[in-house]
Structure formats: structure tokens, C-alpha cells
C-alpha positions as CSV (number, residue, x, y, z in Angstrom):
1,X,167.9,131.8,129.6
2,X,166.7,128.3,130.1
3,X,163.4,127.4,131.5
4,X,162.8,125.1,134.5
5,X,159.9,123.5,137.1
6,X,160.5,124.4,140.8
7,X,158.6,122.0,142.9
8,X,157.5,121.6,146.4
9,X,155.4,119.0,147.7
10,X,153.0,118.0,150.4
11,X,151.0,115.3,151.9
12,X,147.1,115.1,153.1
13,X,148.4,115.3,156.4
14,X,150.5,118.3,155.7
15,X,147.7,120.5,154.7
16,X,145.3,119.0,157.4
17,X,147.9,120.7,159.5
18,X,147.8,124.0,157.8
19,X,144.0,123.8,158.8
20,X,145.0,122.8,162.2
21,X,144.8,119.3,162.3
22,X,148.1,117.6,163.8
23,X,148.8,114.6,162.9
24,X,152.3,112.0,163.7
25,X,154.9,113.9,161.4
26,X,152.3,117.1,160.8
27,X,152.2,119.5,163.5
28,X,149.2,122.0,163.6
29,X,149.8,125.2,161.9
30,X,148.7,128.2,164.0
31,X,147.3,131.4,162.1
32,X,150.8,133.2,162.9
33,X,152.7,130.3,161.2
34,X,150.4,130.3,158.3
35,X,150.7,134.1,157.7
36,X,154.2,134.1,157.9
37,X,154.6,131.3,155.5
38,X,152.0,133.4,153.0
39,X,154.3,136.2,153.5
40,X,157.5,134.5,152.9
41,X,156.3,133.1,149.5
42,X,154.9,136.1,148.3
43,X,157.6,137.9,148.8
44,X,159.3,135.2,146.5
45,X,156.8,135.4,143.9
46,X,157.1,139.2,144.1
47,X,160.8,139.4,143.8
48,X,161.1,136.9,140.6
49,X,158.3,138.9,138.7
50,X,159.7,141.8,139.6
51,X,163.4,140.4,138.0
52,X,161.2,139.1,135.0
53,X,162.4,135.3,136.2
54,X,158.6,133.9,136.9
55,X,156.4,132.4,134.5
56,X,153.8,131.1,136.7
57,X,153.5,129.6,140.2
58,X,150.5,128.0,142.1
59,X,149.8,126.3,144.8
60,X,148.2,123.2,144.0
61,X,144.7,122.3,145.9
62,X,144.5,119.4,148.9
63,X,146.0,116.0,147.3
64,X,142.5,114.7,148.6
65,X,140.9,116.5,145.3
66,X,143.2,114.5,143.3
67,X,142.0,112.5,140.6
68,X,143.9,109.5,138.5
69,X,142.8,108.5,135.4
70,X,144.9,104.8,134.0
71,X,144.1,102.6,131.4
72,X,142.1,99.1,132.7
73,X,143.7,95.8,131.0
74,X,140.4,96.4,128.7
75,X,141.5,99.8,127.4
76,X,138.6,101.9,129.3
77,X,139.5,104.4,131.5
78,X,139.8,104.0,135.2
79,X,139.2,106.8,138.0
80,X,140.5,106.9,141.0
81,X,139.1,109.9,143.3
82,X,141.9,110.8,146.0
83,X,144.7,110.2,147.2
84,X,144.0,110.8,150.5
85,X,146.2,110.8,154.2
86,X,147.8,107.8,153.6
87,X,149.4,108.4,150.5
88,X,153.0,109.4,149.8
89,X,153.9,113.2,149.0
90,X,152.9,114.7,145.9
91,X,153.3,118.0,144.3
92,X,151.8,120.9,146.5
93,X,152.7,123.7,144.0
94,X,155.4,124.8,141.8
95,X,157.0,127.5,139.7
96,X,157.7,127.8,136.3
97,X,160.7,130.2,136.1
98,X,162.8,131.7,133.3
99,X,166.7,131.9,134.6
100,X,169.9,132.6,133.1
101,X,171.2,129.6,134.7
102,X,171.2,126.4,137.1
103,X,173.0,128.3,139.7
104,X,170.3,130.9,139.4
105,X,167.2,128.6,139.7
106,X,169.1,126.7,142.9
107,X,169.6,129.5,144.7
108,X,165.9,130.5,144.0
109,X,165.0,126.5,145.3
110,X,167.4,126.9,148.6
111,X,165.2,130.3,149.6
112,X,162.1,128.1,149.1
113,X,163.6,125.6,150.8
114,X,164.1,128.4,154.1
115,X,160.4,129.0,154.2
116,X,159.1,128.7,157.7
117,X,157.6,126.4,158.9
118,X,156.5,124.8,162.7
119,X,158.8,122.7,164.7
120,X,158.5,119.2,163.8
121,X,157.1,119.6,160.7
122,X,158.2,117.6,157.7
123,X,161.1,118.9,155.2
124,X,160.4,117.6,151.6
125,X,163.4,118.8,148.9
126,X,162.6,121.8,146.4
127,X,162.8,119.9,143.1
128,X,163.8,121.3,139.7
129,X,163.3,120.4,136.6
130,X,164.5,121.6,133.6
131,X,161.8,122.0,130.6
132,X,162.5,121.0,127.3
133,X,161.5,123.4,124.7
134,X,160.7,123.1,121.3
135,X,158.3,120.5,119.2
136,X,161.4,117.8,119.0
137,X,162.3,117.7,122.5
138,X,159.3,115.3,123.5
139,X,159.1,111.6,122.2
């Protein structure tokens, strides 16, 4: 059993849309669409706890409630509240899942990747990433 990051991600526009706000590239969600989606990945979420694959998964609040914290040229901290609509994708929530293999956590990504969605609206790829374990694996 290996460990990996499942990843799906999402613009400001995207979830503007889930709140019903279309946008070019974002069509409005309806409450149907948004209640099957739900639906789709709970029954996901329910079928890998229930095979003892999930570790955790969450969906990740609006990239507008981001915040970015860098290092200035002088060494303090800069803060950067946002991103907000015109900013590139970011992570919109992920997995953590425990799977005997590759093959495993793919097929697991390609039934995230099915989730329903409205016509027009944006397909991002299912990352995955496997996580390094153990106290030597970083650095």
C-alpha cells in the first residue's frame, strides 16, 4: 500500500458558477446540477472509506479566501489576500488515499474525472501525487 494526493482544481469563476454566476468558460450551475455533483462525490468518498482506501478528502474553500504569504527582498513577510477571478486554477479539494497501487489510485482519478458537470463547463485533469513517507524522504 502506497500513499498518494488526488487533486482536483477550480477557478474563482468556477465556483461563482456553482453559486450561479456564469461567466465566459463557467456556466451557471443550477440546484439539480449541484445536487447531483454532491451526490456523485459522496458516493466516492463513501465507497473508498468503506474499502479502507481514504485518508481524508476536502473540498477546499473559494480561491478568493486564499492567502499568500512570500518572503520581501528585505526578509519580512509579504501577504497577499486573494487570488481572485482572474487568476489561473488552483486546488479545489483533494484526497488523501491509501491504495495497493497506481493502477488503483487512477482508476479512482478517472471516476473523479466522470463527475457531472454542466455543458460547457471547464474540464481540469484529476492530479495524483504520490506522498513520500518517512523522516528522510523530504530535503
Amino acid at each position: 500500500m502506497a500513499k498518494y494526493l488526488v487533486m482536483v482544481q477550480g477557478t474563482q469563476a468556477d465556483y461563482e458558477a456553482m453559486g450561479g454566476k456564469a461567466s465566459p468558460g463557467s456556466p451557471a450551475w443550477n440546484q439539480e446540477g449541484l445536487q447531483a455533483m454532491f451526490a456523485y462525490m459522496s458516493a466516492i468518498n463513501d465507497d473508498l472509506a468503506e474499502s479502507g482506501e481514504l485518508v481524508d478528502g476536502q473540498g477546499l474553500a473559494e480561491p478568493a479566501q486564499t492567502r499568500t504569504v512570500t518572503l520581501g527582498k528585505d526578509g519580512k513577510a509579504v501577504i497577499t489576500d486573494g487570488p481572485y477571478s482572474e487568476t489561473k486554477e488552483l486546488m479545489a479539494g483533494y484526497w488523501v488515499l491509501d491504495c495497493a497501487s497506481l493502477e488503483r489510485v487512477t482508476e479512482i482519478a478517472e471516476r473523479v474525472a466522470r463527475c457531472p458537470q454542466p455543458d460547457g463547463a471547464p474540464d481540469y485533469p484529476v492530479v495524483i501525487r504520490p506522498i513520500m513517507e518517512g523522516a528522510g524522504d523530504i530535503g
